[in-house]
Structures are given as C-alpha cells and as structure tokens.
C-alpha beads as a LAMMPS data file, in Angstrom:
LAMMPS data file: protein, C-alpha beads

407 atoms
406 bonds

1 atom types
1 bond types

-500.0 500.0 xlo xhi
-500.0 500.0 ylo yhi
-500.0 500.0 zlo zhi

Masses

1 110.0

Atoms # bond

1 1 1 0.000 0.000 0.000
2 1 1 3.230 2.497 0.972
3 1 1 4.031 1.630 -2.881
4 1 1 1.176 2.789 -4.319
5 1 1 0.579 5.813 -2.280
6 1 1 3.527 8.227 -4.353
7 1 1 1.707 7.076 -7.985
8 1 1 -1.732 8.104 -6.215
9 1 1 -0.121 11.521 -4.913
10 1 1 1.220 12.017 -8.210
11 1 1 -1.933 11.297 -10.148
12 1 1 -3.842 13.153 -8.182
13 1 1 -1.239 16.296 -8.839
14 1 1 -1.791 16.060 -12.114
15 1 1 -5.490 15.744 -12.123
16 1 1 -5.714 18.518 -10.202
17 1 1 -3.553 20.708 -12.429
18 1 1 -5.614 20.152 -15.183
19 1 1 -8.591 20.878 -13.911
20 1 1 -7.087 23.753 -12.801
21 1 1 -5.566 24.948 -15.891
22 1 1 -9.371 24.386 -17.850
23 1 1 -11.110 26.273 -14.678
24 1 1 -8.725 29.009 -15.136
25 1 1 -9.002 28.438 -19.148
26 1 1 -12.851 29.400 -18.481
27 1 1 -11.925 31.919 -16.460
28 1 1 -11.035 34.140 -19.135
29 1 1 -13.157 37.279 -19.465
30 1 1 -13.183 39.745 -21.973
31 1 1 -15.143 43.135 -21.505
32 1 1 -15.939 45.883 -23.861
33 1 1 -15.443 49.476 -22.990
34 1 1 -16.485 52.515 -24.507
35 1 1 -15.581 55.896 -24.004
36 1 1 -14.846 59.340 -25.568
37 1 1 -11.344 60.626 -25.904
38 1 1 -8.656 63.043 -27.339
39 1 1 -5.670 61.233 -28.974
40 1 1 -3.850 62.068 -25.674
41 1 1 -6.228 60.191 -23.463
42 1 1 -6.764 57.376 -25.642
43 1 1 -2.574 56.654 -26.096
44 1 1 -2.305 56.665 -22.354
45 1 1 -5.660 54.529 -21.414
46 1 1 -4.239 52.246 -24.080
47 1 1 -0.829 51.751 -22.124
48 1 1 -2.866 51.775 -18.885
49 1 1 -5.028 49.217 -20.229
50 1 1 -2.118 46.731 -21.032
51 1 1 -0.058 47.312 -17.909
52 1 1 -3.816 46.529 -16.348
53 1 1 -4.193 42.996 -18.352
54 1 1 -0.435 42.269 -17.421
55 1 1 -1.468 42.306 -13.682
56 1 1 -4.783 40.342 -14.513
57 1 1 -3.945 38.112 -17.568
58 1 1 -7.202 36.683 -17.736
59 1 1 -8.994 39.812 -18.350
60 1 1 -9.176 41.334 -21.992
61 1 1 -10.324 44.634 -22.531
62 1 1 -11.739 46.206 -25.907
63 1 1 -11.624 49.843 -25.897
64 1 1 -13.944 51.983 -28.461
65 1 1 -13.738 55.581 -28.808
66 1 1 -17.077 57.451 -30.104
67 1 1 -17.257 61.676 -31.181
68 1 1 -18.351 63.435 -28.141
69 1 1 -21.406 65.212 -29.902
70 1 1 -23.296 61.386 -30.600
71 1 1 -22.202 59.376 -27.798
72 1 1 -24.403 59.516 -25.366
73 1 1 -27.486 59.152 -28.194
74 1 1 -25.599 56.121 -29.401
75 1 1 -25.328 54.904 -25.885
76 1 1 -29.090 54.903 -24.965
77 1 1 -29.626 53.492 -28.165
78 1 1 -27.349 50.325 -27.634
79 1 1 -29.291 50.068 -23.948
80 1 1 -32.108 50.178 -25.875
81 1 1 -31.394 47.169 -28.543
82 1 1 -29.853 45.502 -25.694
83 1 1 -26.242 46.100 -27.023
84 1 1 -24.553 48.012 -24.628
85 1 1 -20.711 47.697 -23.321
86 1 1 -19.643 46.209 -19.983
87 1 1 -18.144 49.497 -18.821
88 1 1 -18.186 52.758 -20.215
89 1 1 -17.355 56.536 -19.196
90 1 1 -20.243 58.726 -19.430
91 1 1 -21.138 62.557 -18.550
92 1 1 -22.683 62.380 -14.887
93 1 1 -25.438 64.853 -16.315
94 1 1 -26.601 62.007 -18.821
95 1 1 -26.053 59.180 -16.818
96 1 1 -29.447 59.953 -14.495
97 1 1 -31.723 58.026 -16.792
98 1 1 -29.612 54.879 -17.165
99 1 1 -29.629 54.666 -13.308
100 1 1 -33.658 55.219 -12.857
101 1 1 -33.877 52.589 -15.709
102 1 1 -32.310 49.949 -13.921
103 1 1 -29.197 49.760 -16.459
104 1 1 -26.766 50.746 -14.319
105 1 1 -24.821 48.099 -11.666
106 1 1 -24.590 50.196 -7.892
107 1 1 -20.782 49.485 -6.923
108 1 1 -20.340 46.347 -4.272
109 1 1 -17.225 46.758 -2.678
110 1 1 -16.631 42.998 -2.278
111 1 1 -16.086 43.101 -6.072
112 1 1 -12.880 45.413 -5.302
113 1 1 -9.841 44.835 -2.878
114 1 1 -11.119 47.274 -0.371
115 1 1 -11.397 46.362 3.760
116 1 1 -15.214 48.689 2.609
117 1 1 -16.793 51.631 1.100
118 1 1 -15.107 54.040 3.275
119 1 1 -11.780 53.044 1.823
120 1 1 -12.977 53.702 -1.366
121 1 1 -14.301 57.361 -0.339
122 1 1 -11.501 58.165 1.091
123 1 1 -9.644 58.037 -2.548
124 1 1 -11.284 60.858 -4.033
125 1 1 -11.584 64.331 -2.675
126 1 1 -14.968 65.164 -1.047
127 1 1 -18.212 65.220 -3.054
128 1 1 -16.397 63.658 -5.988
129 1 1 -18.850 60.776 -6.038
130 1 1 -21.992 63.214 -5.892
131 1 1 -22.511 63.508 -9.299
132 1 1 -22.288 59.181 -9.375
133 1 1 -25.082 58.617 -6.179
134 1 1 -28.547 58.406 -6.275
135 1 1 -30.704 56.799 -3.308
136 1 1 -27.219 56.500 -1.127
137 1 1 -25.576 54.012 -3.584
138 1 1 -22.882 54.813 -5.948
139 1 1 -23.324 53.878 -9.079
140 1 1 -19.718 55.473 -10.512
141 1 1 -15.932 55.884 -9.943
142 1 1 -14.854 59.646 -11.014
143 1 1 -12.195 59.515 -13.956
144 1 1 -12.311 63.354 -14.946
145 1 1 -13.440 66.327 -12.926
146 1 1 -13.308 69.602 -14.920
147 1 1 -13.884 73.333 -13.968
148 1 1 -13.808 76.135 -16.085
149 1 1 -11.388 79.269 -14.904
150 1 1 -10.777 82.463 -16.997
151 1 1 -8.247 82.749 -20.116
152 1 1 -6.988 85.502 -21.991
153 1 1 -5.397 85.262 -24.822
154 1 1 -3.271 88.606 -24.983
155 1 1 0.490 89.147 -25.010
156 1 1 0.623 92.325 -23.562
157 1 1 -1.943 91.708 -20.916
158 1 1 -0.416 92.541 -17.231
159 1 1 -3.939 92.870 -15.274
160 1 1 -4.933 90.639 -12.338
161 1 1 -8.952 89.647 -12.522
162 1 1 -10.537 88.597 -10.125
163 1 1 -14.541 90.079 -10.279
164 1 1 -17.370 89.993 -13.079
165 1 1 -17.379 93.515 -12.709
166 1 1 -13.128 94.127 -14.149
167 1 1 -13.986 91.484 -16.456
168 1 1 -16.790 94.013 -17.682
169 1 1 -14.475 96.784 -17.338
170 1 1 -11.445 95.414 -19.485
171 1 1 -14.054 94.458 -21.848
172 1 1 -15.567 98.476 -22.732
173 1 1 -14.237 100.138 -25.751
174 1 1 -13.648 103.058 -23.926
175 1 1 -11.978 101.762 -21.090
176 1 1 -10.275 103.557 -18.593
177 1 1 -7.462 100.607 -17.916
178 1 1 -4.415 101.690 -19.015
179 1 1 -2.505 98.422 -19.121
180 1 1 -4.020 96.832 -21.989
181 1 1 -3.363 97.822 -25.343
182 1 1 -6.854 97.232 -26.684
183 1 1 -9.870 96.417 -24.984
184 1 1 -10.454 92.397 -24.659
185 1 1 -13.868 91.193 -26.224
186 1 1 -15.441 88.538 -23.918
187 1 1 -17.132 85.376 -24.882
188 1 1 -19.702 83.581 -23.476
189 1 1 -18.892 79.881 -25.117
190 1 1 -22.295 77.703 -25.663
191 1 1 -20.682 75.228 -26.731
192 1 1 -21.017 71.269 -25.342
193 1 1 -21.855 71.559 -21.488
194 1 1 -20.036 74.851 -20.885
195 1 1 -23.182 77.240 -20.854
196 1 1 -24.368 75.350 -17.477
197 1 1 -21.281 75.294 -16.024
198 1 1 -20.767 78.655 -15.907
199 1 1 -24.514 80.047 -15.900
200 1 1 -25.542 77.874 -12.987
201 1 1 -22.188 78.951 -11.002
202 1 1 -22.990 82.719 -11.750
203 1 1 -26.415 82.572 -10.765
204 1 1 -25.126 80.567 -7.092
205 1 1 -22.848 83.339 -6.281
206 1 1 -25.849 85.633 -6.190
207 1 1 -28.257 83.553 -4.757
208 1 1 -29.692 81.787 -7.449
209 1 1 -29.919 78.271 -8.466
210 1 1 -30.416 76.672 -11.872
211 1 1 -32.922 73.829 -10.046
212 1 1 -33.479 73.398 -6.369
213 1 1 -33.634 69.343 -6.434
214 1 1 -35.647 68.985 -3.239
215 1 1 -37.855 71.649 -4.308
216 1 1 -38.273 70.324 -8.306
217 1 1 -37.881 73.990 -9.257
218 1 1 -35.692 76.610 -10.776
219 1 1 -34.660 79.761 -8.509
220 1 1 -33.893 82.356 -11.374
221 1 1 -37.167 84.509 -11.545
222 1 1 -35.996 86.428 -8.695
223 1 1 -33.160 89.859 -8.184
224 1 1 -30.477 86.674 -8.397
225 1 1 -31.281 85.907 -11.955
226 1 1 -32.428 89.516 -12.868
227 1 1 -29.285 90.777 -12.248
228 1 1 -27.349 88.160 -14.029
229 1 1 -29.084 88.541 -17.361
230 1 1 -28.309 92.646 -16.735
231 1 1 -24.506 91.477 -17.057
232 1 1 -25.070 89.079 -19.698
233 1 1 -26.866 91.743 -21.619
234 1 1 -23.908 93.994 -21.841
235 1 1 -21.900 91.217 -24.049
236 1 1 -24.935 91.264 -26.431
237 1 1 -22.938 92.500 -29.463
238 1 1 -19.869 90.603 -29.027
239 1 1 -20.715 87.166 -30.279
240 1 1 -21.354 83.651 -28.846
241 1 1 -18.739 81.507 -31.601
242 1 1 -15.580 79.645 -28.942
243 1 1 -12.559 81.963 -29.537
244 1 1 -10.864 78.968 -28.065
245 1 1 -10.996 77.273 -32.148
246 1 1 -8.912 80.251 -33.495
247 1 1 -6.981 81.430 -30.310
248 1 1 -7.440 85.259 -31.271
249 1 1 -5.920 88.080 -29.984
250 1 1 -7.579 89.755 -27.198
251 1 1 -10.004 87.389 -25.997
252 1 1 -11.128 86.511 -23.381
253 1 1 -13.352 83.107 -22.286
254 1 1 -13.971 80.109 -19.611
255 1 1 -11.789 77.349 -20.432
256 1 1 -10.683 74.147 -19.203
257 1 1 -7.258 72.277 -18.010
258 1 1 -7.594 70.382 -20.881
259 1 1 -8.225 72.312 -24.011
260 1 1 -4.957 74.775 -22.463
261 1 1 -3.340 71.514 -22.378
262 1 1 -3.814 70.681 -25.821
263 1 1 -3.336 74.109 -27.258
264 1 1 -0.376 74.536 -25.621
265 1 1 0.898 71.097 -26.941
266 1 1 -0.772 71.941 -30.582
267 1 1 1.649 75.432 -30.362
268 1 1 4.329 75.858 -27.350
269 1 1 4.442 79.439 -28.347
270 1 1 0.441 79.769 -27.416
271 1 1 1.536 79.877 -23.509
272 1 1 3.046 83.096 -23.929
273 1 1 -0.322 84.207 -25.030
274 1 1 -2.297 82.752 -22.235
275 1 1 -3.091 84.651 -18.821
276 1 1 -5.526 81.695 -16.538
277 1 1 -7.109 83.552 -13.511
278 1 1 -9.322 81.611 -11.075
279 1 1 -13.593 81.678 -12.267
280 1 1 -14.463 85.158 -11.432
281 1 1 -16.970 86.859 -8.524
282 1 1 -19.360 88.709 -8.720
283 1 1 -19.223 91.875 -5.966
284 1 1 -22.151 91.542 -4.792
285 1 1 -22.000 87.706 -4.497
286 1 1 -23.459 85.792 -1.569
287 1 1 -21.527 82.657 -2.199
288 1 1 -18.054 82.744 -3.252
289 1 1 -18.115 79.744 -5.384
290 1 1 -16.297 78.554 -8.449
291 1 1 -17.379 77.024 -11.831
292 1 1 -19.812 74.421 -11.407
293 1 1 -17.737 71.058 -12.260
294 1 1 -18.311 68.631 -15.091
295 1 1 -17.721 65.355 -13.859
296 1 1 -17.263 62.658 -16.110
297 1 1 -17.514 58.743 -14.597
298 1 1 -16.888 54.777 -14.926
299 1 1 -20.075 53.313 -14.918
300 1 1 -20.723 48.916 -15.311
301 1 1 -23.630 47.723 -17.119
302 1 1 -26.293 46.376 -14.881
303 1 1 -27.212 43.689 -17.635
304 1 1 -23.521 41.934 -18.033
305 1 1 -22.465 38.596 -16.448
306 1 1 -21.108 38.693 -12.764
307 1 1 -17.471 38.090 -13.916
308 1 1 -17.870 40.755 -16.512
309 1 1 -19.365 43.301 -14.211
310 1 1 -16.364 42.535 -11.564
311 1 1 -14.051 43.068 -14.188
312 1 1 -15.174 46.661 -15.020
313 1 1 -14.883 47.695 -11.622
314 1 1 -11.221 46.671 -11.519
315 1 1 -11.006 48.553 -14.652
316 1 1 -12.665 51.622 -13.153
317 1 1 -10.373 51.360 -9.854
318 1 1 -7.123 50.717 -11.940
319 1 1 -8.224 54.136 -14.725
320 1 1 -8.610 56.186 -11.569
321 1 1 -5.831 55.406 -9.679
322 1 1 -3.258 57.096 -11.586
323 1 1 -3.918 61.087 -11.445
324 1 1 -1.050 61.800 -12.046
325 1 1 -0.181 60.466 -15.462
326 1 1 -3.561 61.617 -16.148
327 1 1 -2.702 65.096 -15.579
328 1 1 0.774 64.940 -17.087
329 1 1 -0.439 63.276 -20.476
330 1 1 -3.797 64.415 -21.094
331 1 1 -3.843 67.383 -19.050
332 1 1 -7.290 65.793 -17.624
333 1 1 -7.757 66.597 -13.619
334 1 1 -8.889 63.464 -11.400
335 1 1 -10.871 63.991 -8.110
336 1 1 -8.132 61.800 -6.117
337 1 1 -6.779 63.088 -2.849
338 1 1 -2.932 62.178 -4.202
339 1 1 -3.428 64.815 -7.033
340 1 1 -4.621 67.447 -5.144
341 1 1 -1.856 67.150 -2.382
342 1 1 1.103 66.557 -4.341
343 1 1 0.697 68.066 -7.936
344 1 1 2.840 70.521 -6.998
345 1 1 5.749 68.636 -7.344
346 1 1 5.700 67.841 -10.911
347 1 1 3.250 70.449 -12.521
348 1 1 2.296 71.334 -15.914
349 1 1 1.205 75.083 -16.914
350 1 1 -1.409 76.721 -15.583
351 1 1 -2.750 73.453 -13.654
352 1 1 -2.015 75.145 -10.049
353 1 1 -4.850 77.629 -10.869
354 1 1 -7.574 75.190 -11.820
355 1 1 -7.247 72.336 -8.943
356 1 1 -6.600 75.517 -6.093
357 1 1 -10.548 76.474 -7.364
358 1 1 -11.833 72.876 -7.704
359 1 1 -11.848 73.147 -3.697
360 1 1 -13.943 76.699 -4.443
361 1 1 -16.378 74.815 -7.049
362 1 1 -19.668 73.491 -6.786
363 1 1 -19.986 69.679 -7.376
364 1 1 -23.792 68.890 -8.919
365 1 1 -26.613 66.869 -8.290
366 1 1 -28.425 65.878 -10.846
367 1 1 -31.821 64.534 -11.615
368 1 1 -33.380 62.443 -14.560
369 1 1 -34.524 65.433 -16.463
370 1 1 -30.835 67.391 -16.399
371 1 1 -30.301 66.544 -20.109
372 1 1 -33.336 68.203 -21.190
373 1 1 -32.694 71.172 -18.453
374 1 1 -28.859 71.444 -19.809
375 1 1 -30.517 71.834 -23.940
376 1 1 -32.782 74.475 -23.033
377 1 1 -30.208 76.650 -20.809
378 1 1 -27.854 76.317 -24.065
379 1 1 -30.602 76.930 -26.639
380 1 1 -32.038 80.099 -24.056
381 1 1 -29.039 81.701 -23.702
382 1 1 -28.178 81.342 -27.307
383 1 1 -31.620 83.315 -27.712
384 1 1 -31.513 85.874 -25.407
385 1 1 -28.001 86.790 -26.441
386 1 1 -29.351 87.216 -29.864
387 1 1 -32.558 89.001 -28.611
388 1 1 -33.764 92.124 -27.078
389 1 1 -35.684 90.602 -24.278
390 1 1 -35.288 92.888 -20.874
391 1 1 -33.451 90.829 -18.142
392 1 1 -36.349 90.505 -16.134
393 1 1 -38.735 88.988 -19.080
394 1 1 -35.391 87.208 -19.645
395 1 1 -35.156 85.619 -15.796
396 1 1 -39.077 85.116 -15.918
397 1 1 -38.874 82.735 -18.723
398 1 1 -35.945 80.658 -18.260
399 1 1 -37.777 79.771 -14.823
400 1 1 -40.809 78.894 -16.348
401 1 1 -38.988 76.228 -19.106
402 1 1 -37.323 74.616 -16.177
403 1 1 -40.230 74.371 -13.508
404 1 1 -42.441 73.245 -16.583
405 1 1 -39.715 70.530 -17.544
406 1 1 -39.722 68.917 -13.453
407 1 1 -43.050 69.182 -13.555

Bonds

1 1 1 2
2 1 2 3
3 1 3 4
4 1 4 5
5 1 5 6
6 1 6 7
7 1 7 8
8 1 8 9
9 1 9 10
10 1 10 11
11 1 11 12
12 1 12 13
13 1 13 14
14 1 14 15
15 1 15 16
16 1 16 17
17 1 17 18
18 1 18 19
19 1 19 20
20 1 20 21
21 1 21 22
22 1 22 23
23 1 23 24
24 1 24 25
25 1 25 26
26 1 26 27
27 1 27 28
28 1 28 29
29 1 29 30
30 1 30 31
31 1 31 32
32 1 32 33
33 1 33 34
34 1 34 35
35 1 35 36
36 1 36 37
37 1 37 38
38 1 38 39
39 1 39 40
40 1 40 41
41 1 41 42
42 1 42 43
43 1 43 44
44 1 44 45
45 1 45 46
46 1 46 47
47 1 47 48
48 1 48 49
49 1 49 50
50 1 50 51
51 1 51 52
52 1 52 53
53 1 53 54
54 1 54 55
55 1 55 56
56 1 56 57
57 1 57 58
58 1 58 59
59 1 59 60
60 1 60 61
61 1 61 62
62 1 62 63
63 1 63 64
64 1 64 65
65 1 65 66
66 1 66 67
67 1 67 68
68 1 68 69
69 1 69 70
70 1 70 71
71 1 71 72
72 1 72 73
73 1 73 74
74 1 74 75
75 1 75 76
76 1 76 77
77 1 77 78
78 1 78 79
79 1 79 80
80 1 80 81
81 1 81 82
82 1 82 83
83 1 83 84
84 1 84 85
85 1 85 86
86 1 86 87
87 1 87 88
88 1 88 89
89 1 89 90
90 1 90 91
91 1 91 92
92 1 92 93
93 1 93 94
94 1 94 95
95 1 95 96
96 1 96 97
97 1 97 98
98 1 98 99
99 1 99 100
100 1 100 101
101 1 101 102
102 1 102 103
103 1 103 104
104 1 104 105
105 1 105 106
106 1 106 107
107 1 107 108
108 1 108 109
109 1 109 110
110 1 110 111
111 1 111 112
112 1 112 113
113 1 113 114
114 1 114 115
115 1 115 116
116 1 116 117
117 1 117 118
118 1 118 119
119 1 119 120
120 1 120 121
121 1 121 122
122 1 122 123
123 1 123 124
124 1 124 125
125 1 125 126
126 1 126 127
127 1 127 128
128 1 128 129
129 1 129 130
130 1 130 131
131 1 131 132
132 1 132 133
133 1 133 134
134 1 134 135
135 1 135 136
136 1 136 137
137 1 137 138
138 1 138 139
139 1 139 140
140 1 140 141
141 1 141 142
142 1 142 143
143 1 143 144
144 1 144 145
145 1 145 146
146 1 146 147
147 1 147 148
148 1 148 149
149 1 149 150
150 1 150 151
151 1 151 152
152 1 152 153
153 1 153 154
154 1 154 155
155 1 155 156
156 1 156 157
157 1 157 158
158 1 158 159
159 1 159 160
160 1 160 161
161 1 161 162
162 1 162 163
163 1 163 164
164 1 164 165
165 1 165 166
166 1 166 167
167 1 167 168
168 1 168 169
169 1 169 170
170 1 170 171
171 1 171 172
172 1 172 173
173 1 173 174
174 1 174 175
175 1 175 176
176 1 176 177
177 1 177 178
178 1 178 179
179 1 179 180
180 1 180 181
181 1 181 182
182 1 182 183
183 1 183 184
184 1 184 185
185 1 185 186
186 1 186 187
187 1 187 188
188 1 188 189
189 1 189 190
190 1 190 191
191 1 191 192
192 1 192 193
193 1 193 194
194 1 194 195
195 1 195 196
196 1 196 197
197 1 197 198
198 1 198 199
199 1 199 200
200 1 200 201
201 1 201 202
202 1 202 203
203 1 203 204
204 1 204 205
205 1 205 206
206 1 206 207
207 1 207 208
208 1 208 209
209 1 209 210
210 1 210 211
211 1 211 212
212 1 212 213
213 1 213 214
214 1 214 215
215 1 215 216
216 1 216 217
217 1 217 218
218 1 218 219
219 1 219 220
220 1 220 221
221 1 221 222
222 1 222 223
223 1 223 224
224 1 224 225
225 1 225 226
226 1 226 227
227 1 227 228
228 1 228 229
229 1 229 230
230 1 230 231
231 1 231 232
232 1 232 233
233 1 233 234
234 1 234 235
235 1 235 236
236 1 236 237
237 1 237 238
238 1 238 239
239 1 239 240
240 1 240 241
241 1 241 242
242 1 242 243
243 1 243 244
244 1 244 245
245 1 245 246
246 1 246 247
247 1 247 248
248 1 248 249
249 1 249 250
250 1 250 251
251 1 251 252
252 1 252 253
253 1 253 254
254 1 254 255
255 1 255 256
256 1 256 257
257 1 257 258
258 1 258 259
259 1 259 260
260 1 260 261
261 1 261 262
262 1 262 263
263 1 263 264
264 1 264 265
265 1 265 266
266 1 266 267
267 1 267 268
268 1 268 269
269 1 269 270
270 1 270 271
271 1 271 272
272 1 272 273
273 1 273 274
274 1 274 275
275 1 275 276
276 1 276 277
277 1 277 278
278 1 278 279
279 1 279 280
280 1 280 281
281 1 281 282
282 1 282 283
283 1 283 284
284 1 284 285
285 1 285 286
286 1 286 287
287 1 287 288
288 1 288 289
289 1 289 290
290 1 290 291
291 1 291 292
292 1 292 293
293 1 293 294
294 1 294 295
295 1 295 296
296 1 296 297
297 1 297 298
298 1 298 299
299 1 299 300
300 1 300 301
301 1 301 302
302 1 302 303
303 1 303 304
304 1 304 305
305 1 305 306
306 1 306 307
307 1 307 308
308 1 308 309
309 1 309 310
310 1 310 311
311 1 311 312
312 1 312 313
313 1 313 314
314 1 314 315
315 1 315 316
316 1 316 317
317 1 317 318
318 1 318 319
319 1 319 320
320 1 320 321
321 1 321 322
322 1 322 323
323 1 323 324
324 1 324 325
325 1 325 326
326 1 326 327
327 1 327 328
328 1 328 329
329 1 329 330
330 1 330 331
331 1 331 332
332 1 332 333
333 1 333 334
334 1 334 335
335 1 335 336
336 1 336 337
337 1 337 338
338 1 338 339
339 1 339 340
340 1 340 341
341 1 341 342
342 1 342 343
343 1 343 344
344 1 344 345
345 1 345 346
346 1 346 347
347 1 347 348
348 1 348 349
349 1 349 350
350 1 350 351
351 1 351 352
352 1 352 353
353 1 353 354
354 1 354 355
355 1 355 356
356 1 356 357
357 1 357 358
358 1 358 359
359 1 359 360
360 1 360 361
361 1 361 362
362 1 362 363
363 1 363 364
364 1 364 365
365 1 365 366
366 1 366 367
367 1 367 368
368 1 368 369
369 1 369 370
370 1 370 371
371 1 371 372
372 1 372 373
373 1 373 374
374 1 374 375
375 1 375 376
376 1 376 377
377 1 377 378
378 1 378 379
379 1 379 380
380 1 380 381
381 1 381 382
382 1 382 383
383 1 383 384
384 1 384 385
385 1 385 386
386 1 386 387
387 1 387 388
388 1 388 389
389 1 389 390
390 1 390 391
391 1 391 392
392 1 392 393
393 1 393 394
394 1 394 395
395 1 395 396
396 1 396 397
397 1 397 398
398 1 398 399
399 1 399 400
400 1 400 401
401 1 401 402
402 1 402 403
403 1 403 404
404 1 404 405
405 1 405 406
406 1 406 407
C-alpha cells in the first residue's frame, strides 16, 4: 500500500492541475469598454489598459472611442437594442436616466480589494462621487473632474482679474485701464456643457440656483437671476462663436485644463499668449463659489455577467488610480486626494490655478430630467443673447422652461 501511495499523490497532482488549468481556461473574461477621448487620453488609457491585463492576464479589454457630440445618443440606443458595453465613461449629467432605468450596476465593494466603502471614499476628494449617487448608492468611480477658470489670450496683458465687474471693465471700448493695449472682447462659449457650467455657477454666487432638487424647481425669476441677465446683456454685441478654435488676440473666455493643455501642446508658443485667472466673482455675491464642475464617470452595465461586471470595476479602480499620469499626459484633472496634495511637485502650466478652485467649485446633483434642463439653458441663452428681451422677461422665462420641464 506504501508503494502505491507516491503514484496516487502524483496522479492526483496532475489531475488537479488540469482541472485547474481548464477552470482558469474558463476563467477568461473579456469586456468591452467605450468611451470618448482626445488622442492624448486614448494613447495613455491604451498603455494603462495593457499594464492593467499584465497584472490580470485573464482579463481582456476592448476599448472603443465614439465623437463626443453622438455618444451619449448612441449609448441609450445600444441600452435600448440591448447592445450596450460592460463598462463605459459617461457625462454624470446624462447618466441619471440609465440609473432610474435599472441599467446601471450600484458598486459592491466585495467586487474590489477594499477592507469597505469608506476606503474607497476616502480616494477621491470630497463630493467627488456626488454627481455618481442616487438613493445612497454609488453607481460610478470619477475619472475626470473639470472646472472652467478664466483665459486671456493677450500678449501684452499685465492685469490681475478677479470680479465679473473688471472682467466688464477690461471688456468696454472706452476703457479707462491703461494696461491693456486694446480692450479684450469677452465670450460667453455655448458650446457642449459649458453654458451650465458657468450660468448655474454665476447665478449661485448671487443667490440663485439653476434647479433646487428637493424643491423640483428653478430659482432664477428672482433679483439673483435679474441681475445676471443685466450682465449678460452687456456682451450682447460681441458674439457667442468659442474663440478657443482660433486662439485670437484679445479674448477673453472660460476654459478648461484640458483644451490649455492641448493648445499649448498643438503650439508651445500659445503659452506666452495665455493669462488663466481663477472663475471670477461677482461683488455683490453671496456665495463665493467657483465654476460648477463637469464630472465625467466609470459606470458597469447592470445587464452583463457577474465576472464581466467585476471586471469593469477593476477597470474603473485601476483608470482612476493614476492622477497623475492623467494630468501629465492628457492634461485631464482626477478627483483623487494624491493629485490634489502633491501636484505641486511635478506640474504642468497653468494646472495650479484650476485644482486651487476645484476646492472653491460646486460639485452637482443631478436629476433624470438634467439633459433636457442642460438643452434648453444652451438653446435660451443662445436666444436671449441674440434678442432684445429685458433681463427681467429674460429671468421670468428661463424659470418657467425649467419648472415646466420637473413638472
């Protein structure tokens, strides 16, 4: 019996091996992934994305890029025909109806290596996850927070701005400021998801707010929004078009980290153009808060297998646990509390201004009808700038599409 007992230890080895080897054979998950992307983000996700199925060779990963202008309509389509990816990155102001839908997978923290949800939390800088939570479950991991801060494009410019009102000022033909060569025309950009960013963030410094969640209603029809459109009406004659396209001289608009990033690397010489000052205050503000934030997150489909849904959330985790190269290569800012303490040390231009106001900035909550809400702030401010409407027929309206739309 002592004979036999080395060939049965042996056998059984070898068994066990191979069923091993085909259990870990069937182990092998591949996920797709779609997202939107400059060329600089999708070169370093790429390289982020092999380094990530080095560490977990059984994982594959299939990364689509789609334009920014159609994804989210080709998104809700492929939820629709039941085609949808495993894990994708989506605007948190679109994501609202995929969650109330059911399409979206709330994160369980036994899927990641975490001791629990606190751990997790304690990643990202405060109210990062906001934009992700709905019901007190968090339905997203944060790969891009962006706030918009104030560019000029002028070589000769040597002012310091820091209220609505100077911006005004700079802005008048006839200006008294003597440092400027010329006076700087200001644009309002209504392009992509800017107007709300910037509108809603004006109208909270004075008291305002674009939609009062609890409440289902707008606060604009009031001396808040009055006095906003008053401003707004004094750039009536200078255009809506982005500057940002043709980087003139002597212009002025909100920007983000990323498109200096990339015009900087497009033209070196461009950041001898630039001046970046923090999102102006009004005067008269009652809260001195920045841009409102777009906030851009990993989200897992609801609808994919276990194994493929666990896979997306170590995905997510990996994508949003390197700021820094982030930052460096894409010039895209991540919520995480390593960025924000230590991006000092390596910076690139102009990135010092933007994450010192990200503390300033007001991270949003959103509800199911935000997409609809952000269309008609574009489409109403695109109109009134073109219009002669008084501010207070101006304010009056604009409340009345938004309380009509949470009705």
């Amino acid at each position: 019996m002592a004979k036999i007992r080395p060939f049965i230890i042996i056998s059984f080895i070898l068994l066990f091996s191979a069923c091993f080897s085909n259990e870990r054979k069937s182990e092998q998950v591949i996920i797709s992934y779609w997202t939107t992307s400059n060329q600089d983000t999708k070169q370093l996700e790429l390289e982020l994305i092999m380094e990530f199925q080095k560490k977990y060779p059984y994982i594959s990963v299939i990364r689509r890029d789609y334009n920014t202008s159609d994804y989210a309509k080709i998104l809700y389509n492929a939820f629709n025909s039941n085609n949808a990816p495993d894990i994708f990155t989506l605007n948190a102001a679109f994501s609202m109806p995929l969650i109330t839908d059911g399409h979206l997978e709330p994160l369980n923290i036994s899927l990641l290596e975490y001791e629990n949800v606190y751990e997790l939390i304690e990643k990202y800088i405060p109210g990062s996850l906001l934009g992700a939570t709905y019901w007190n479950q968090i339905f997203g991991l944060p790969v891009e927070t962006s706030n918009l801060c104030l560019v000029i494009i002028n070589d000769s410019f040597k002012g310091n701005i820091k209220t609505f009102e100077e911006l005004l000022e700079y802005s008048k033909i006839n200006s008294m400021v003597k440092n400027i060569d010329k006076n700087i025309i200001v644009y309002f950009n209504i392009n992509d998801d800017q107007p709300v960013l910037w509108f809603s963030a004006m109208l909270s410094q004075l008291g305002g707010k674009l939609v009062i969640p609890e409440l289902r209603r707008a606060s604009i029809n009031n001396k808040a929004g009055r006095y906003l459109f008053k401003y707004l009406s004094e750039f009536r004659d200078r255009g809506l078009e982005s500057p940002f396209i043709f980087f003139n001289n002597s212009t002025a608009f909100f920007c983000s980290m990323q498109q200096i990033f990339q015009a900087i690397k497009a033209n070196p010489d461009n950041i001898n153009k630039i001046s970046v000052f923090k999102f102006p205050r009004f005067k008269t503000r009652i809260f001195d808060n920045g841009s409102d934030l777009y906030l851009k997150y990993f989200y897992v489909n609801s609808h994919s297998d276990l194994v493929k849904r666990k896979a997306g959330w170590m995905l997510a985790d990996w994508l949003t646990s390197h700021p820094f190269k982030y930052l460096k290569n894409a010039g895209v800012i991540q919520p995480n509390k390593r960025l924000f303490k230590d991006y000092f040390k390596d910076p690139i231009p102009f990135c010092d201004i933007f994450i010192e106001d990200i503390e300033n900035c007001r991270f949003p909550q959103f509800l199911p009808e935000f997409k609809k809400i952000n269309r008609t702030v574009i489409d109403f401010i695109s109109y009134f700038f073109n219009s002669e409407i008084t501010p207070s027929k101006a304010a009056e309206m604009l409340q009345a599409e938004i309380d009509n739309i949470l009705k």
